[in-house]
PAZAPA-4460 file (N, C-alpha, C; in steps of 0.05 Angstrom, whole numbers, plus 32768, in hexadecimal, padded with zeros to 4 digits):
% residues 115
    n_x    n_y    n_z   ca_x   ca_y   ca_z    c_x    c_y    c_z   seq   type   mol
   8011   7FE8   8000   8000   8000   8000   8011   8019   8000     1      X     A
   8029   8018   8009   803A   8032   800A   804B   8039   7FF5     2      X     A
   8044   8023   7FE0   8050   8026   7FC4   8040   8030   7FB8     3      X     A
   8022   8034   7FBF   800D   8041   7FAF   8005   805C   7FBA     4      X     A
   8014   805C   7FD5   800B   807C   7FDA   8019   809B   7FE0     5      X     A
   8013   80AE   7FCE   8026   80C5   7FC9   8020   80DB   7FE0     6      X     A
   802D   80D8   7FF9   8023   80E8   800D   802A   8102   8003     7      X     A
   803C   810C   7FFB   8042   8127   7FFC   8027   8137   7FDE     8      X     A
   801C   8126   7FD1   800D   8131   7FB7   7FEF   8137   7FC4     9      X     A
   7FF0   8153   7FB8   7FD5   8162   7FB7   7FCE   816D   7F9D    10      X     A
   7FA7   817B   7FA7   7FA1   817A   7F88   7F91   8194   7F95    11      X     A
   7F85   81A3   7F8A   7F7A   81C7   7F8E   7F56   81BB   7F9A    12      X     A
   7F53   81C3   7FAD   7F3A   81BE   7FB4   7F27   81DB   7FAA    13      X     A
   7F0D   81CF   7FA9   7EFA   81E3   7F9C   7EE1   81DC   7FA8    14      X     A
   7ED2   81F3   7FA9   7EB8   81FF   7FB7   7EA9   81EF   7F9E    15      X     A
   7E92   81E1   7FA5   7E80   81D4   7F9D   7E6D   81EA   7F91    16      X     A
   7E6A   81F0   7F78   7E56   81FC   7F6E   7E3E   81F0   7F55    17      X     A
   7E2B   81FD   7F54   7E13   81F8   7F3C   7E0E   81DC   7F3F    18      X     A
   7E0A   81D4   7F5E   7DF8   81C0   7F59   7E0E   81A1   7F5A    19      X     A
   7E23   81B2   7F55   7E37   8194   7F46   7E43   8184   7F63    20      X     A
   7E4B   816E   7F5E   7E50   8155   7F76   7E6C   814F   7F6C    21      X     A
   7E78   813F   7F7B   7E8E   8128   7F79   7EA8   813C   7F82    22      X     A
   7EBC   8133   7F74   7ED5   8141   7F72   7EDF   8152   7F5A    23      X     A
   7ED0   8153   7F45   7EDA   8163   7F2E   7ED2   8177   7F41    24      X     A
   7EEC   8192   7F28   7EE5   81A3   7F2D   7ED3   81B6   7F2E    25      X     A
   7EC2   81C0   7F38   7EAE   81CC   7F34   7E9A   81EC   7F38    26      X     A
   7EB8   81F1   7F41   7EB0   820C   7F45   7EC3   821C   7F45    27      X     A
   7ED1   822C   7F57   7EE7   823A   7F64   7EFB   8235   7F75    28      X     A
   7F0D   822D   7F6D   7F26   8228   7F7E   7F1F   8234   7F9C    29      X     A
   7F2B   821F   7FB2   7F2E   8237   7FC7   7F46   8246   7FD4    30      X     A
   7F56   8235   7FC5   7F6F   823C   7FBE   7F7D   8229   7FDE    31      X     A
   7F71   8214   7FDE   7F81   81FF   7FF0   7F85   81E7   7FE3    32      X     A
   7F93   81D8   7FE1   7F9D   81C1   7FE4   7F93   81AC   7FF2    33      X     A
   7F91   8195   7FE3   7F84   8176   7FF5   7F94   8169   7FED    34      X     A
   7F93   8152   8007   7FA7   813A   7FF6   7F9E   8125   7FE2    35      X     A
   7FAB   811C   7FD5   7FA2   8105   7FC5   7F94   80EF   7FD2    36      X     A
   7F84   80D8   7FD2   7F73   80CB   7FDD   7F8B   80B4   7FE2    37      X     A
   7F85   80A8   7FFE   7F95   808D   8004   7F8B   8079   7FF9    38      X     A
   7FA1   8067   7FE7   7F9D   804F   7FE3   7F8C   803B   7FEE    39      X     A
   7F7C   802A   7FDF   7F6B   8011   7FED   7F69   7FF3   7FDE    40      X     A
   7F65   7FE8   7FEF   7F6A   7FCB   7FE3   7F4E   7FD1   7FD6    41      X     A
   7F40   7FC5   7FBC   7F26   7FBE   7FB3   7F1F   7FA9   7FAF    42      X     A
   7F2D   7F98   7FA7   7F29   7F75   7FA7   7F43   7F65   7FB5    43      X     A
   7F38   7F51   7FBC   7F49   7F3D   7FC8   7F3B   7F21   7FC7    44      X     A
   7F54   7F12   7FCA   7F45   7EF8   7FC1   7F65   7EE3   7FCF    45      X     A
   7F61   7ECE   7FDE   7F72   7EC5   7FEA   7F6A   7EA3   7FE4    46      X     A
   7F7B   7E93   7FE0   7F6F   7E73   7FDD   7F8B   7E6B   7FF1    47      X     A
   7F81   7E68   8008   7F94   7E58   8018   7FA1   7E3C   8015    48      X     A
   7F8C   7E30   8005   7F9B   7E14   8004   7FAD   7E1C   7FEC    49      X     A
   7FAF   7E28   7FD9   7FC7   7E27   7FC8   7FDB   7E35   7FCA    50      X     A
   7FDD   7E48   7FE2   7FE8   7E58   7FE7   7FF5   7E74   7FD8    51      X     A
   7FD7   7E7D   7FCD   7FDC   7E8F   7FBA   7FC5   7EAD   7FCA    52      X     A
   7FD6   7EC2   7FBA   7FB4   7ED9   7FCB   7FBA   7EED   7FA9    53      X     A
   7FA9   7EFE   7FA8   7FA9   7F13   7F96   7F91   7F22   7F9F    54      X     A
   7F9F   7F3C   7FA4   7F93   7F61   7FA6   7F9B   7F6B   7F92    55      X     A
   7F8A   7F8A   7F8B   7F7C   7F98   7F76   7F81   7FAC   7F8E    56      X     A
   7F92   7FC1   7F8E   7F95   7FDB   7F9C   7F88   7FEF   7F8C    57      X     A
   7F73   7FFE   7F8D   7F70   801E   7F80   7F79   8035   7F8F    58      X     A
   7F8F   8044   7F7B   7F99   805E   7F8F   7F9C   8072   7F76    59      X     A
   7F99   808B   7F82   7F97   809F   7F71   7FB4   80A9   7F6A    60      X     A
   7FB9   80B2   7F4B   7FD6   80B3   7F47   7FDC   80D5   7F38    61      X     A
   7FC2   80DD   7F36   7FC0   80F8   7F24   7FA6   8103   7F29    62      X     A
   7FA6   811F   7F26   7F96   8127   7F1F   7F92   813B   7F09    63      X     A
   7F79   8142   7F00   7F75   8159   7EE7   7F63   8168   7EE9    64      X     A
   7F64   8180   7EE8   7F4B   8197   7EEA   7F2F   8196   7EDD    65      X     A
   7F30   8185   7EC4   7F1D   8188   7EB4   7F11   815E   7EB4    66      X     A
   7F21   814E   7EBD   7F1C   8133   7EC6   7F1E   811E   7EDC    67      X     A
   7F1C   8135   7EED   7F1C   8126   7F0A   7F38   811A   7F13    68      X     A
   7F33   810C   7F23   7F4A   80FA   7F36   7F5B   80E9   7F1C    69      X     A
   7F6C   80DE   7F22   7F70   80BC   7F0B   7F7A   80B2   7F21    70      X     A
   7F6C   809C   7F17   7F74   8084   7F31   7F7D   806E   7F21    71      X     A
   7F90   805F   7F30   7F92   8043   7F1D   7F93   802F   7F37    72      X     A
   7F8A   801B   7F1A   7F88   7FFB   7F2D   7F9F   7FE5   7F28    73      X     A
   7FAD   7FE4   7F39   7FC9   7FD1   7F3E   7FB6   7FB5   7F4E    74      X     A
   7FC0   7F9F   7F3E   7FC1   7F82   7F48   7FD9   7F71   7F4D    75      X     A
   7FD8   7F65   7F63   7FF2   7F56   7F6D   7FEE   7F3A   7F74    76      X     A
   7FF5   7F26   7F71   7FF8   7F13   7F74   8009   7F03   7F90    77      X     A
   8003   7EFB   7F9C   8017   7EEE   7FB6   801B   7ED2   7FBC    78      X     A
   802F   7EC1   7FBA   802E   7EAE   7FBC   8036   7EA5   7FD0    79      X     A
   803D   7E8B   7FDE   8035   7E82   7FF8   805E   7E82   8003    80      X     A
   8070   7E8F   7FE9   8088   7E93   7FFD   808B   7EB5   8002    81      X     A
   8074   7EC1   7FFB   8073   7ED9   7FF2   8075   7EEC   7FE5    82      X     A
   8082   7EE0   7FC8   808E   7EE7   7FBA   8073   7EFA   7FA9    83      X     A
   8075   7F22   7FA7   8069   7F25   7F9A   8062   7F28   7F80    84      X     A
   804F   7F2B   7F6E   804B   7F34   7F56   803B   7F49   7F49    85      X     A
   803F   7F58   7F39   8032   7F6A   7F30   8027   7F64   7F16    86      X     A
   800C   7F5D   7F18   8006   7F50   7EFF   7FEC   7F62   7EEC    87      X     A
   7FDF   7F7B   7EFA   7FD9   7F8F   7EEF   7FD3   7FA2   7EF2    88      X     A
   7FD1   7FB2   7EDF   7FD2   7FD1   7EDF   7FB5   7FE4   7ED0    89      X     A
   7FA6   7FEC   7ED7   7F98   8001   7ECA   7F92   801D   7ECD    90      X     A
   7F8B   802D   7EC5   7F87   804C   7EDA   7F71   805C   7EC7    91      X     A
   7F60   806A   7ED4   7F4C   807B   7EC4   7F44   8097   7ED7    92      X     A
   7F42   80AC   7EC9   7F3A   80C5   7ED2   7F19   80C5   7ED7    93      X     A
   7F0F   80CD   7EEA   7EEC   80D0   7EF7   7EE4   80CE   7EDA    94      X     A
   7EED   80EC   7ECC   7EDE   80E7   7EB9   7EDB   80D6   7E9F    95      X     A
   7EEB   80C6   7EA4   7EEA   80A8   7E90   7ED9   8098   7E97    96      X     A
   7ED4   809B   7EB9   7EC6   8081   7EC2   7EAC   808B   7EBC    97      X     A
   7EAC   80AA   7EC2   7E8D   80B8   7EC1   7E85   80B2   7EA6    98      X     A
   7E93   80AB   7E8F   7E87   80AA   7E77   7E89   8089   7E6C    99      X     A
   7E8D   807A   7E77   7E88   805F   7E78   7EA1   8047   7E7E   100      X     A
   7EC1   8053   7E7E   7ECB   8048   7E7C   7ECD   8032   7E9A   101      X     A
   7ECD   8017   7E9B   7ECB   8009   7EB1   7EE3   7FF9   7EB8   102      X     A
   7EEC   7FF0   7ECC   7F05   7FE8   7ED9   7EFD   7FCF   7EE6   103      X     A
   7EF8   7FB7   7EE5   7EE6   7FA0   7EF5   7EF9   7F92   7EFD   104      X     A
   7F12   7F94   7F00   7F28   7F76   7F02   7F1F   7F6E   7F1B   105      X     A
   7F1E   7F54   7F1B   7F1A   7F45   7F31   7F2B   7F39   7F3C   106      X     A
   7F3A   7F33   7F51   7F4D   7F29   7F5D   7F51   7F0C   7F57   107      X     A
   7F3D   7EFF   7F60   7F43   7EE1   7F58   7F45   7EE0   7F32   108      X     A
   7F3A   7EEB   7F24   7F48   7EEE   7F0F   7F5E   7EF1   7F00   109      X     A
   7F76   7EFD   7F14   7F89   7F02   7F11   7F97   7EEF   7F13   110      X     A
   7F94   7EDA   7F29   7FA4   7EC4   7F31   7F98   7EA3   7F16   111      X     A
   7F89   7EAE   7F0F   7F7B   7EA1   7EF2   7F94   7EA9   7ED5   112      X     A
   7F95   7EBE   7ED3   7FAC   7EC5   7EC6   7FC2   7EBF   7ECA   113      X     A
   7FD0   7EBE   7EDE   7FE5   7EB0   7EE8   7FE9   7E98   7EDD   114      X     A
   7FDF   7E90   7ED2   7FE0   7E73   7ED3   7FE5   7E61   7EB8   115      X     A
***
């Protein structure tokens, strides 16, 4: 998780105007600074008897004035001497997702690929 998260990165916070929601920008700067959002596991999937696990971290890596946050989705693989893997990668801006683009990886899927 500390490979996914940029403590020192901030992004311009703004006064909520016309109605509008989320994190785009939407009105007027307030001329402060927020931090970037902390990393989170989103899937996980563990099979003990084979001694395998695989997580799906989403952490935010950018942001853009006119497309929201970008977040990307990292998947890892763990096997039972620990040995990790990094087996994928995707990332999309709010407003990709707001306009249909979708991100579904599933963890135990990943360890399906592996293979």
């Amino acid at each position: 998780m500390n490979d996914h998260y940029l403590p020192d990165a901030t992004m311009p916070d703004y006064i909520k105007m016309w109605g509008m929601t989320g994190t785009f920008p939407a009105g007027v700067s307030t001329g402060q600074s927020v931090p970037y959002d902390k990393p989170e596991i989103v899937e996980k999937y563990v099979n003990a008897k084979a001694g395998i696990a695989a997580l799906v971290i989403k952490s935010q890596i950018d942001h853009c004035a006119g497309r929201g946050k970008q977040y990307a989705w990292t998947g890892y693989t763990i096997d039972k001497t620990g040995k990790i893997e990094r087996v994928y990668d995707d990332n999309a801006y709010q407003l990709q997702l707001k306009e249909g683009k979708r991100i579904e990886v599933k963890a135990k899927d990943l360890l399906k690929e592996k293979k």
